[in-house]
N, C-alpha and C positions, 0 to 999 in steps of 0.2 A: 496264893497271891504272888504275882511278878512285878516289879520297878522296871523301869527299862526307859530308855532315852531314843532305843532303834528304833527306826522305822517299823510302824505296824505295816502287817499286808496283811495278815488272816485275824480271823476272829475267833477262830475255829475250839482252839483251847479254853475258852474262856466263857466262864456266865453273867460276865459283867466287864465292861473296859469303864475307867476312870480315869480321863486326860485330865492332868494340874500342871502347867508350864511344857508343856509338851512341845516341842517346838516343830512339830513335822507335821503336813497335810495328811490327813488319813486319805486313803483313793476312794472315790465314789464306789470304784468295784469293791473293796474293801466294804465297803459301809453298806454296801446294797445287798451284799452277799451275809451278811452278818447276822448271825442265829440270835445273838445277845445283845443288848444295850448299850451304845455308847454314847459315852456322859463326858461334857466336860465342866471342870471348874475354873469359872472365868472373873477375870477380878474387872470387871465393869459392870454398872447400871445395862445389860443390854436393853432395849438395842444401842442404844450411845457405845463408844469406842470398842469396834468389833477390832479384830486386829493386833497388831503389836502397840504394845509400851500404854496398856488404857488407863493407868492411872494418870500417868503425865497429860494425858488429853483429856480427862476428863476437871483436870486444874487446867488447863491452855485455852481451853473452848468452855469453859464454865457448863459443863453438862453434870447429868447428874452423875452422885458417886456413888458406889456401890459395888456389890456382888451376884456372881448368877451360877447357877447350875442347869446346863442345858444341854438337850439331847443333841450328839451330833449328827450334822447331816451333811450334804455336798458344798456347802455353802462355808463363810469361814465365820464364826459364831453367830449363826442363823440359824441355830433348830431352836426347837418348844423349847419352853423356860419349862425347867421342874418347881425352882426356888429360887429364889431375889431377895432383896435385905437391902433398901440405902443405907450407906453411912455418911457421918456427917465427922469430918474433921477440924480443928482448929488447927491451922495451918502458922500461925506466929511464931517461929523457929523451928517448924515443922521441913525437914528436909523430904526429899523425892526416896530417899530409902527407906525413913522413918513411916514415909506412909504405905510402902509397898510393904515393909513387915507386919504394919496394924490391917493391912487388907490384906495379907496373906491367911491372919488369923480369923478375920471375919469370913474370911470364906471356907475355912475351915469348918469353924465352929457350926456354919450353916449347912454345910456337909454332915458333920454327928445331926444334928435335927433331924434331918432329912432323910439319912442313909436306911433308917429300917423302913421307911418306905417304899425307897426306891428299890432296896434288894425284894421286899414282900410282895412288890407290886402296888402298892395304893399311893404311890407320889405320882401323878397322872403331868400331863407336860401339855402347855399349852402355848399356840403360837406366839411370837412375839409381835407386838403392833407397836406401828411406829416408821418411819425411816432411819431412827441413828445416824449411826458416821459407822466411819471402817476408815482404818489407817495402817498403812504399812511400813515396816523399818526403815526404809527411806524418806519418811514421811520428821521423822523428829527432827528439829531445826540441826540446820548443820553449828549454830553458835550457840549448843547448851552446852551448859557449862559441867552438865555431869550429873550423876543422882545422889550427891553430896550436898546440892545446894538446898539452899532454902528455899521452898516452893515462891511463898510471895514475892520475896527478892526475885527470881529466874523470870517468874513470869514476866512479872513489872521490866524487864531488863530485855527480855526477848519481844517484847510485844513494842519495846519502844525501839526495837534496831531496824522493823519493817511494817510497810502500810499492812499488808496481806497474809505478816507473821507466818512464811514460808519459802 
């Protein structure tokens, strides 16, 4: 097993890649060239909030919440779903950090479910239906207040600064 935060280019070594906050594009040549499976774990309902920061948008745009396990592909969280799980939050002094800790966990936890399938072969991937959203880092308001805040307060507070809330 390897951690690493570098840029993947080969697959070569490996009989399995598992992306978790990974923050780099894999290359299509990369992934096309790839003997093994690459998986990632994505803290959004896909297809709803592909991209950066999905929990916050998935409270900004009222979309579903959740987690996924999905194969990667050239796309930016667009391959087969392995595994999925909604979660459902109670958000009443619930901050943006407190919920990214409790869905860090839930997508863990749906990771151990999962994992001797995926390593066995029998967790099969199926595509994802839907159109979602996709958001990029420049896409989170420039007047958030932080991931300290309190989800309902920020929202209610961001949503009342613009018609088009961006």
């Amino acid at each position: 097993m390897t951690h690493s935060d570098r840029k993947l280019n080969s697959t070569s070594n490996f009989d399995l890649v598992i992306c978790f906050g990974y923050r780099h594009i894999i290359s299509s040549e990369t992934i096309n060239d790839s003997q093994c499976r690459i998986i990632n774990l994505h803290t959004s309902m896909l297809p709803w909030n592909r991209g950066a920061h999905p929990i916050f948008w998935s409270f900004f745009d009222n979309t579903p919440l959740g987690v996924s396990i999905h194969e990667i592909e050239s796309g930016i969280d667009t391959g087969a779903l392995i595994a999925q799980k909604e979660v459902f939050l109670e958000t009443a002094s619930l901050t943006f950090e407190d919920a990214h800790t409790r869905m860090n966990q839930e997508i863990e936890e749906l990771f151990i479910d999962v994992f001797d399938g995926i390593v066995g072969g029998a967790a099969f991937a199926s595509p994802q239906i839907g159109g979602g959203s996709f958001h990029k880092t420049s896409d989170l308001p420039k007047d958030f207040s932080g991931w300290e805040s309190e989800i309902d307060k920020e929202i209610e507070r961001l949503k009342s600064l613009t018609k088009d809330h961006r």
